[in-house]
N, C-alpha and C positions, 0 to 999 in steps of 0.2 A: 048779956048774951055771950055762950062760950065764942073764945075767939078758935079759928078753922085752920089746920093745915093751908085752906085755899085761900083765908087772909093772910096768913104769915106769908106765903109763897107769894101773893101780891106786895106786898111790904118788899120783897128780896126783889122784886124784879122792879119797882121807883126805885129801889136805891143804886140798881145798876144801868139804868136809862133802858130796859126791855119794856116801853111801856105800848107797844105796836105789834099786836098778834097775828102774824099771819097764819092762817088755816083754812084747812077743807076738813070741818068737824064730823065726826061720828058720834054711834051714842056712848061710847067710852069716854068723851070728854065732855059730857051734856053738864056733868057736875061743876067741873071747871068753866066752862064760858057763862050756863044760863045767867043772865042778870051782871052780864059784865060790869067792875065801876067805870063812871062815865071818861076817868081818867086813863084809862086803858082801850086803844083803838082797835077795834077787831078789822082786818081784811081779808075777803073773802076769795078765793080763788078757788073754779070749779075743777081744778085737778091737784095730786098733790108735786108733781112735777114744776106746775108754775105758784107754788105755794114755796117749794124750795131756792127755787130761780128768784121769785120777788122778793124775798127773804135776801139772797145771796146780792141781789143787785143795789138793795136799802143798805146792807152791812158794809158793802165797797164803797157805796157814795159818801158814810158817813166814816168811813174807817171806824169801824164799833160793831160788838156784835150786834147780832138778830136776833128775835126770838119766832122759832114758828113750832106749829103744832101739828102733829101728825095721827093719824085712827088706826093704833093697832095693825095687826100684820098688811094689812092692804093699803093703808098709808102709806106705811115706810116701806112696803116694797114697792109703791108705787111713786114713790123720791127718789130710790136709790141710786138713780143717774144722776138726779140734780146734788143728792149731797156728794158722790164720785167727783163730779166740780166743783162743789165747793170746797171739797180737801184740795186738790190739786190745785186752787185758783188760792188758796192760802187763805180763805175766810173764814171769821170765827163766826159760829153760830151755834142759839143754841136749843135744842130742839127736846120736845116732851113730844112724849109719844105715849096713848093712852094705852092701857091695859086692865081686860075683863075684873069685876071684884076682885079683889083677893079671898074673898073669907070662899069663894067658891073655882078657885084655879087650881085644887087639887081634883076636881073630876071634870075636868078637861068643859068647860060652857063654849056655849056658842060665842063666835066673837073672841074667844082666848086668843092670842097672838105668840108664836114660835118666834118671839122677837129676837132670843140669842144670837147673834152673829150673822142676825138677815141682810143688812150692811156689811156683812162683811170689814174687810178693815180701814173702811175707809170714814168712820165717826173716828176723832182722836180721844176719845172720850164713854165711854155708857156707863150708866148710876142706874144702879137696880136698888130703891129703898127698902132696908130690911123692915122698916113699920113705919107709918103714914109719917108720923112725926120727922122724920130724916127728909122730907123734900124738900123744904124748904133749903135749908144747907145745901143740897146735893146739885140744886139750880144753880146758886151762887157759885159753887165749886165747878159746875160746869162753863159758868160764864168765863172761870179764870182759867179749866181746860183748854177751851174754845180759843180763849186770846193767845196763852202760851203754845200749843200743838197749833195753831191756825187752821181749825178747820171746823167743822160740828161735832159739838160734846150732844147727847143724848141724853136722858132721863127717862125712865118707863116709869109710867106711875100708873097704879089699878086708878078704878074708878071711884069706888070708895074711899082711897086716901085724904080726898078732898075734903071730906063732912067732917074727919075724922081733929079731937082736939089738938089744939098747936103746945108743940112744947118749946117757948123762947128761950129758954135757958141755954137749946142744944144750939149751936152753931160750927158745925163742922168743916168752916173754909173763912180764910180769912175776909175782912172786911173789903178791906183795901189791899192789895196787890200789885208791888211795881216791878219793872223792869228795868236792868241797868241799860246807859244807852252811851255809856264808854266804850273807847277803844282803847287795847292794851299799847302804854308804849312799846313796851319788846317785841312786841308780834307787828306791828308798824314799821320799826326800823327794822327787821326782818323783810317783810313786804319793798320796804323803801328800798331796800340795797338790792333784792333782785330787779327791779326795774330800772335803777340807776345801770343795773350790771350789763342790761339790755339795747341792744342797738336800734332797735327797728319793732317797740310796744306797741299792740292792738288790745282793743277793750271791744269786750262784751257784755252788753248788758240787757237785763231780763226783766223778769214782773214783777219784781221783790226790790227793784228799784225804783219803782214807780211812786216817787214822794216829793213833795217839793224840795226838803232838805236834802235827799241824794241826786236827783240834778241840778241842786244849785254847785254841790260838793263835786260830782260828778264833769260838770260846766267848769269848773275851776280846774280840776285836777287833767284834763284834755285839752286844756286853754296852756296847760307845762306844759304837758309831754308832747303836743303836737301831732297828737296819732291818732288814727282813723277811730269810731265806733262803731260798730255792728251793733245791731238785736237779734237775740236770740231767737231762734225757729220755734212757731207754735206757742209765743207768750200768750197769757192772757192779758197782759198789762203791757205799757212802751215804758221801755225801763232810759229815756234819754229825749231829749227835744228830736224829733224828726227835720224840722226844720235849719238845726246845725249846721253851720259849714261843714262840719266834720263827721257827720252822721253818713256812712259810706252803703246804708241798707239791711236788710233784713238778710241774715244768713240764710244761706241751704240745708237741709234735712239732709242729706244725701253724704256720705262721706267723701265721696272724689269730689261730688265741689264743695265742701264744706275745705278739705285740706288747699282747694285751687283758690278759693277766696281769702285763705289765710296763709298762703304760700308768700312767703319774702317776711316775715315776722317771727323774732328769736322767742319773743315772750307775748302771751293769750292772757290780757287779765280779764276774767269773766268776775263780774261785779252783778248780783242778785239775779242770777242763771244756772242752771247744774251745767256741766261741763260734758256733752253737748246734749240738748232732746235732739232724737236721729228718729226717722219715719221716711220709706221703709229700710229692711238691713238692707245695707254693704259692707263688702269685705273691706278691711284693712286701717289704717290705724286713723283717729280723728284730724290731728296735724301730721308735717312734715317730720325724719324725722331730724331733730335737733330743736326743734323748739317747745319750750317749756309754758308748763299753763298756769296760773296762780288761778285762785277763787274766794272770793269775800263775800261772806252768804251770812244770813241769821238764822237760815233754815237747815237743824241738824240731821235733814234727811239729806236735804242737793248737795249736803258738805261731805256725808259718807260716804255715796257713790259717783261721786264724781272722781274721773280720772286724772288730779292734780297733780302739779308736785309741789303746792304748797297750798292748804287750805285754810282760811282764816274764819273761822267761826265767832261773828260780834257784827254790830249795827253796820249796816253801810255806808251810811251818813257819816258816822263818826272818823269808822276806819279812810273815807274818802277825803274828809277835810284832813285831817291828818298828814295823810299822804301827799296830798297836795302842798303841804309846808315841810315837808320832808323832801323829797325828791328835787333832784338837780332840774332847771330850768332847760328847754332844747328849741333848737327850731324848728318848725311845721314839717309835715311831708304834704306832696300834694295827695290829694283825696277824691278818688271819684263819687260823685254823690249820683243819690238816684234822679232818673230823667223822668220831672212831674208833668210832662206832657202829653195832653189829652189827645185823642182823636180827634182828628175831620169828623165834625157833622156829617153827620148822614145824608145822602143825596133822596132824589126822589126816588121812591118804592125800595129804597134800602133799609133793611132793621135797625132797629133801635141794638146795641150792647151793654152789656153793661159798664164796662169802661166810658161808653157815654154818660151814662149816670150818675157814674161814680166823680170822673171830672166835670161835671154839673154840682153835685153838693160840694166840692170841694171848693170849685168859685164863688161860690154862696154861703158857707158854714163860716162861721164865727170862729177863732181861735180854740177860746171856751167850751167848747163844745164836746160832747163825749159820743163817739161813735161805738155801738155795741155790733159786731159784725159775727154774722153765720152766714158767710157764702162762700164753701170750700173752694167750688171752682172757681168763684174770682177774686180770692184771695190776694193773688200777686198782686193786680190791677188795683185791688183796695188799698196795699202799703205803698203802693207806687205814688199815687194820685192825692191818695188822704193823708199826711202825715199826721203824727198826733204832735198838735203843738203848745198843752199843757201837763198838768201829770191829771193823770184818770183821762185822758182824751181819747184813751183806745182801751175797749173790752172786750173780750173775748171767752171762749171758754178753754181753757190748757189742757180738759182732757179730750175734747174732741171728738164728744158725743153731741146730738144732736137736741135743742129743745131750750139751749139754753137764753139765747138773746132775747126772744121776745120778753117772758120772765122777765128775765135779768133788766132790761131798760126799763118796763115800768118801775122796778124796786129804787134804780138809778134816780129815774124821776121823783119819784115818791121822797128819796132822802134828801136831794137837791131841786127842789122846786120851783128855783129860777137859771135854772142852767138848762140847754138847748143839749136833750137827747134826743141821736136817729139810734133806731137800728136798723142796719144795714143784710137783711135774710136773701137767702134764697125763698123762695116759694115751696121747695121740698124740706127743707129745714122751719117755714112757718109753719108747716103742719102736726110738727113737734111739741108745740107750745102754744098752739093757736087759742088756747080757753083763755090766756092772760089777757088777752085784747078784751074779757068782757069786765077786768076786775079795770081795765084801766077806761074803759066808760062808766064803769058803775062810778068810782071813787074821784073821775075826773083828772085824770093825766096825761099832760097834754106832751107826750110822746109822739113822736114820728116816724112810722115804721117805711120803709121803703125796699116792697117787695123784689127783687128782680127772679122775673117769671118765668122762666124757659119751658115748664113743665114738663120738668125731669130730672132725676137725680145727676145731672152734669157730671158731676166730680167723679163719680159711679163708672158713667159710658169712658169716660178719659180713660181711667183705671183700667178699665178692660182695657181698652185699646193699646196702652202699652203694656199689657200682660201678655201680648201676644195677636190681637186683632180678632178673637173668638168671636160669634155673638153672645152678647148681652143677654139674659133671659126675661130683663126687668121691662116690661111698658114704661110707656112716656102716661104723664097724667093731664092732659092738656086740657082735657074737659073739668078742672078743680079751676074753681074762681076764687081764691081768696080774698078780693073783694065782698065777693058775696057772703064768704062764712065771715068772713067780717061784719057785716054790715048784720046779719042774723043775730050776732053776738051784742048789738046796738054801739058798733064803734063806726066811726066815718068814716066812710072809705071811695077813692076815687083807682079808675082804671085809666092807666095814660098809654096808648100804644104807639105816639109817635115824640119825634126831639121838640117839636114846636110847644105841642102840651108840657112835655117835661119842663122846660123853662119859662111857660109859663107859669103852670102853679106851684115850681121853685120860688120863681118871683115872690107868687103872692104872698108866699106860706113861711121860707125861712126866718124871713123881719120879725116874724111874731113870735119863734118858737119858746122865746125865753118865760114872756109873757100869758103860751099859752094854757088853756086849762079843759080840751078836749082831745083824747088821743084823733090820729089821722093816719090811714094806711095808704098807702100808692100804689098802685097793684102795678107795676110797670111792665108789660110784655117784651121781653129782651129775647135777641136769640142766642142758643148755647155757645158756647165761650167753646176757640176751636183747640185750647191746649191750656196745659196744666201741667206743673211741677211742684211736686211739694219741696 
């Protein structure tokens, strides 16, 4: 039997561990799936937004890429937010995207796709095969796109290309691909002498630090210098133990209090952060002036534009332990750390908040645990309450579009199977992503989503209110039961509207979640959160 472009392309994708397809098929890729081998696991997901998200949230659980599959122009323009996060959230993935025959895309068929630069620029990556036989390679080379750029490499392939002979001879991307994971000594003792030079050092750190080798290095190198750590505004990752003595909080977006929280510090070392994500503009400059910012990134984008006056472009980890045996030893400052103190229970006929909820899972949650959170408006409450107190124990989305958490935590679960994931949504943000709840009772993943319900864009009515106190034009949606479009979707789902329930089937529920293997929603009815600051 001749052997297939779509055998070779299988071949390329066991030898680089893409053996887990996620998609929302059309008939451009009928060639490719029908009769999948039994070694290759198809998931199905009924949108392609949570095809990209589950994709996105499997790739971060295993640190590896993804593989998912997309139908031509309505596919990928119907990702194109979830892949916008996965660029910005720094995940390789690598995505085929079908495309009409070729022997008939010169007279324009049904179903051809204007694929050209429908993403825009946020694939780091697209392979357009000049003939069937180049796909194979063009995968492979996307996998080492994906890993190197951090974000999704693309592929378009006709539909044809599949049936079409393989040519093994051709291999147009290396085998095997490594990365150095030195740090230069001259650029170290560079780094080492400005923060010796420094009286009063603060660290920053972000989502590119989120490893265990950069907070164990990290842990060490704060345990010298004795100075406070911030996280960066709007990670998606906790680039540092929240739980540290020396973990002083999550910074401000805002430039006056970003300069006021950093005010009394000669030197800013931002360690895997761009130097600063701001949301929304203020005038005037990031820090004080006289104080100087260094940056230690392996990402040659946060390293361009960032405002440094020393950038160091190389692993974190490495540059961290380094520096931590370079630098003169000091004693502590004192540190104010954030206040994890929950609310008073709620009295009689008083609402449930979310802050209640939130310090409810947080007495409850396991260390272990990876919290994927979408609730702008209670955001603050969530870092206050939740710390992350492993690495991967906090997910987010960095760009800060809506749709991604629910995704994203099954993909979580799916690549960590004995690890206890919540996501943490709003209710106006579940309905972003809400089809993922049916791939994660089809496939059985025992996720725990936990809605908190206001029924209303929160973060939205805030926004207005300090734009000036206008009215809002938007309705409340109080009559959507996300319980219910849950429970349609065949996932279990409870509604808790008061604190007694709440801790109750906290009780029952978190013990198990490691060992669970059916998703569970909580539909929690909370009232709107009375303020907001990004």
């Amino acid at each position: 039997m001749t052997r297939t472009v779509r055998d070779a392309t299988f071949d390329a994708l066991r030898r680089h561990d893409l053996t887990t397809v996620f998609a929302n098929p059309g008939s451009t890729e009928i060639a490719l799936l029908t009769g999948l081998p039994p070694d290759l696991e198809f998931v199905l997901a009924l949108h392609e937004g949570s095809v990209v998200g589950m994709a996105t949230g499997y790739a971060t659980a295993r640190d590896r890429p993804a593989l998912a599959v997309l139908h031509t122009t309505a596919g990928l323009g119907n990702a194109v937010g979830a892949l916008a996060t996965a660029r910005v959230n720094r995940v390789p993935l690598v995505v085929l995207v079908g495309q009409q025959d070729r022997r008939h895309l010169a007279y324009r068929p049904f179903l051809a796709g204007d694929l050209d630069g429908l993403a825009g620029s946020y694939p780091v990556w697209v392979g357009r095969p000049e003939r069937p036989q180049d796909v194979p390679g063009m995968v492979v080379r996307a996998r080492h796109e994906a890993v190197t750029g951090r974000g999704p490499a693309l592929v378009v392939v006709p539909s044809d290309d599949w049936s079409a002979p393989a040519d093994d001879d051709e291999r147009p991307a290396p085998a095997v691909l490594r990365h150095a994971a030195a740090a230069d000594p001259a650029a170290v003792a560079e780094l080492a002498a400005l923060v010796d030079a420094a009286a009063a050092p603060a660290l920053v750190v972000g989502s590119d630090a989120d490893h265990p080798d950069t907070w164990a290095a990290l842990v060490a190198l704060v345990d010298c210098l004795g100075c406070p750590v911030w996280q960066e505004p709007f990670a998606a990752r906790a680039g540092f133990p929240q739980d540290h003595p020396r973990f002083a909080g999550h910074l401000p977006a805002g430039r006056a209090r970003l300069r006021a929280a950093l005010a009394g510090h000669d030197l800013v070392l931002a360690v895997g952060a761009p130097v600063f994500r701001q949301y929304p503009y203020e005038p005037g400059p990031l820090v004080e002036p006289g104080t100087r910012v260094a940056l230690v990134t392996d990402d040659a984008e946060d390293a361009h534009h960032s405002a440094a006056d020393l950038a160091l472009l190389a692993p974190p980890a490495a540059v961290c332990r380094a520096l931590a045996d370079a630098v003169a030893a000091r004693p502590g400052t004192a540190v104010t750390t954030p206040d994890r103190t929950g609310p008073a229970a709620p009295g009689p006929g008083e609402p449930l908040r979310a802050a209640h909820v939130l310090a409810a899972l947080a007495a409850r949650l396991p260390a272990e645990s990876v919290v994927v959170e979408e609730t702008p408006s209670s955001r603050p409450d969530l870092h206050r309450l939740l710390p992350a107190r492993r690495p991967l124990g906090f997910l987010s989305a960095a760009m800060g579009g809506l749709g991604f958490a629910l995704p994203a935590a099954v993909g979580v679960r799916m690549g960590r199977p004995g690890t206890p994931v919540v996501a943490v949504v709003g209710d106006g943000s579940s309905l972003y992503g809400i089809q993922a709840l049916w791939s994660a009772a089809h496939y059985g993943v025992g996720v725990l989503v936990v809605v908190l319900a206001n029924g209303r864009y929160a973060v939205m009515d805030r926004l207005a209110e300090q734009h000036g106190g206008g009215r809002a034009p938007w309705p409340a949606f109080d009559e959507v039961s996300v319980s219910g479009l849950a429970e349609s979707l065949g996932c279990p789902a409870r509604r808790v509207e008061d604190h007694d329930d709440l801790l109750a089937v906290l009780d029952a529920e978190v013990p198990g979640l490691a060992a669970r293997r059916t998703p569970l929603v909580l539909d929690v009815v909370v009232a709107p959160d009375a303020g907001f600051a990004p």
